[in-house]
N, C-alpha and C positions, 0 to 999 in steps of 0.2 A: 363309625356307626351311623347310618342313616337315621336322620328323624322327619317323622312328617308334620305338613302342617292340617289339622282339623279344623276347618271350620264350621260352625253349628249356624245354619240356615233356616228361619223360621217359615212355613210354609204357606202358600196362601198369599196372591198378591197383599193384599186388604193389610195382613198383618204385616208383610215386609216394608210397607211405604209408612206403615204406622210408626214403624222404629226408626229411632234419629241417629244411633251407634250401631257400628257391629264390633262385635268383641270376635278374638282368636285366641286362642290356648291352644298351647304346645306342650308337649310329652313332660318337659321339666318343671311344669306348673306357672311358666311366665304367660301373661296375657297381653297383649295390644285389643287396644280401643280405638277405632276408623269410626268417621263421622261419614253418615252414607253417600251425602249428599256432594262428599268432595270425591267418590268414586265415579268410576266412570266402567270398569273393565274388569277382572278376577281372574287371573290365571294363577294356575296350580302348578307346584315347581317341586321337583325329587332332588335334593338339593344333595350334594355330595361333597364333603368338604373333606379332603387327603388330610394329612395327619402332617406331610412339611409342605413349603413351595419354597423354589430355586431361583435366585436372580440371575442376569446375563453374568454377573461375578463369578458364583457358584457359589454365593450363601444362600445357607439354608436356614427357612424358617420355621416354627411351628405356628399351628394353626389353629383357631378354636371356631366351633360353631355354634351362634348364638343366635336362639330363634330361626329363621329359616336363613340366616348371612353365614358366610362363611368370612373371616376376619385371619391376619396374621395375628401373632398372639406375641407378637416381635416388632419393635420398630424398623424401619427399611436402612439399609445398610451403603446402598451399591454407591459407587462414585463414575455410571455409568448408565446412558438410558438406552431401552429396550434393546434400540438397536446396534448396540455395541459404544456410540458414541462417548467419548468421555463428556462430564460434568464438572464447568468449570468450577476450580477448587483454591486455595491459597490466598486466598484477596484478604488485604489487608481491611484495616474500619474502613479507611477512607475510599478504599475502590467498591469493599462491598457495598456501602451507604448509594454511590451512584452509577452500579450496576445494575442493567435493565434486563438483562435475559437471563438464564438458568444457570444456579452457581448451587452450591453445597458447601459444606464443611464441615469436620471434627469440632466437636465443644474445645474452645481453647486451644484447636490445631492439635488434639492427641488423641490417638489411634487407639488406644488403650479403652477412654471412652466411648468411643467410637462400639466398642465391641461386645459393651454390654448396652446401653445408651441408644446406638443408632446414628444417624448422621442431620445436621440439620439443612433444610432445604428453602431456597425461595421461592418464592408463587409463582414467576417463570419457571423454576424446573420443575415442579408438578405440573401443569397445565400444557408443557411441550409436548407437541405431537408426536415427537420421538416417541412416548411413553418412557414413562417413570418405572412403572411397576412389573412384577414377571407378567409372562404372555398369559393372559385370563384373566389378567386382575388390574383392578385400577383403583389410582386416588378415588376415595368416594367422596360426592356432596353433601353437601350439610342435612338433606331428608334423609341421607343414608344414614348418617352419622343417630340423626332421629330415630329412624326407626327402630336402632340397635338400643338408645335409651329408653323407648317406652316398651323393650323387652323386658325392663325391670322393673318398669314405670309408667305402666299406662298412660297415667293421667298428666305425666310431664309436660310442663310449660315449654314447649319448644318453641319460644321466642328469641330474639334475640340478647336475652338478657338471664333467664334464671332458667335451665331444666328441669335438673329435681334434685334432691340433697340425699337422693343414692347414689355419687359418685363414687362411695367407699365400695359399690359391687365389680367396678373399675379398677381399681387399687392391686396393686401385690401386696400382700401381707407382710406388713413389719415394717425394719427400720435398716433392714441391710442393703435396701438401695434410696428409698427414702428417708427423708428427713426425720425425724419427731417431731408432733407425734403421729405424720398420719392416721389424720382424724378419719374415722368409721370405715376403714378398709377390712372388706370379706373379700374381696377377688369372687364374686357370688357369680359372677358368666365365666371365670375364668378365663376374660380380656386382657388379664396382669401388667395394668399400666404401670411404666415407670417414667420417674418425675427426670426428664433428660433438658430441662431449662431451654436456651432459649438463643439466638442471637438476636440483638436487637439493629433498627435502623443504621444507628450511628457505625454497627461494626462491633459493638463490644454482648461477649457471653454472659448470662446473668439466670440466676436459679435452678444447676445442676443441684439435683436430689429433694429440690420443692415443688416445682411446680413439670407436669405435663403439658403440654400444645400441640395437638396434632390439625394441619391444615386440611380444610375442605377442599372441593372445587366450587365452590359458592363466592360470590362476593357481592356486596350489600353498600350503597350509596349512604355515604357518611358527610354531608355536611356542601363539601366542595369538590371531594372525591371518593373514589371506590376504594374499597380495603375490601378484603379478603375475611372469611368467615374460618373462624378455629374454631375447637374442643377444648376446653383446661379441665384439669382436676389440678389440686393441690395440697399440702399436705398436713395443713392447718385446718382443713374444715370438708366435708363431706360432699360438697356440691361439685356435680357435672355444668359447666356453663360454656355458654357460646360468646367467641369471644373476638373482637374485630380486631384486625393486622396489616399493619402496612404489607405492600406486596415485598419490601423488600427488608421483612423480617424473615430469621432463619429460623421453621419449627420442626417438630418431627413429621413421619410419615406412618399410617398405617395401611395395608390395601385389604381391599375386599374383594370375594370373585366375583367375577363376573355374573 
């Protein structure tokens, strides 16, 4: 189903420069809050989000549309980038830890995972030019990541540190892929995240069925070096946050279209 986007424009130079927000409301009753002054441009988009999309694999995903994005509603799966190329796969701790280009893996090396879960990926194999994602879609950046939370959340802190403590509208309901108890999950966009853990630096998996991470194409100067900007939910407590990673951590994937 098509939805569009409304925006209410107040008329009258005098009064438009008077106001320091614009608000948007959408058909489902979500609103964003834009501060005027960091716009520059306004285009209007008919936004058509298909019901699955297809990897070079041949999985298939479902899809949801939240606010004017179109999101998979699935973690990304393929062990293969756009153009057919494989994604290298099997690396022990020790190779992953000091592997510089684009690798993936099954949680724990099992396919089985894999199949509800999704695959986990390093910051070289998203940002490869190959393309990661089916053709139209791509890893999104951390604004993108934004702007799908202050569909639920206007007023969210999109800093680097707190969003907003709607991350239970993120959530799938219940406790048959998450942990207990996740805390405040409604699945309220119908995003239906699930908690698919994590590879860390060292090589080793850690919090299948607590926590979600899905990576941006952002990264954020940390100290001495760059790290890469994630998304977490978790399933101890209700918040969406942003959340820094080495590049050669392994998190999930979601794509957005184009």
């Amino acid at each position: 189903m098509k939805k569009y986007l409304i925006i209410f424009l107040l008329i009258g130079c005098n009064q438009l420069y008077a106001q320091t927000t614009m608000d948007i409301y959408f058909k489902n009753g979500s609103q964003i809050k834009y501060q005027i002054n960091d716009m520059d441009t306004i285009t209007y988009k008919n936004v058509i989000c298909p019901a699955t999309v297809t990897d070079v694999e041949g999985n298939s995903y479902n899809t949801i549309q939240v606010g004017y994005q179109c999101w998979m509603k699935e973690n990304l799966k393929t062990g293969h980038y756009q153009n057919g190329t494989p994604i290298l796969t099997g690396l022990n701790g020790y190779d992953w830890a000091l592997y510089n280009n684009g690798a993936c893996e099954d949680y724990d090396f099992d396919t089985t995972i894999t199949n509800v879960y999704g695959k986990l990926y390093n910051r070289p194999a998203i940002v490869n030019p190959a393309g990661l994602c089916p053709v139209g879609w791509h890893v999104p950046s951390n604004s993108e990541w934004n702007v799908l939370i202050k569909t639920i959340d206007s007023n969210a802190d999109t800093s680097l540190i707190l969003n907003t403590n709607q991350g239970g509208a993120y959530k799938e309901i219940g406790t048959t892929h998450w942990a207990s108890p996740n805390v405040g999950a409604t699945n309220a966009t119908g995003f239906s995240g699930l908690p698919s853990g994590y590879r860390d630096d060292t090589g080793g998996f850690n919090n299948l069925t607590y926590t979600s991470q899905w990576w941006s194409t952002s990264i954020k100067y940390n100290l001495y070096y760059y790290d890469g900007v994630s998304v977490k939910l978790s399933s101890n407590n209700s918040l969406i946050l942003n959340y820094l990673a080495s590049f050669s951590y392994g998190l999930s994937v979601r794509c957005v279209k184009d």
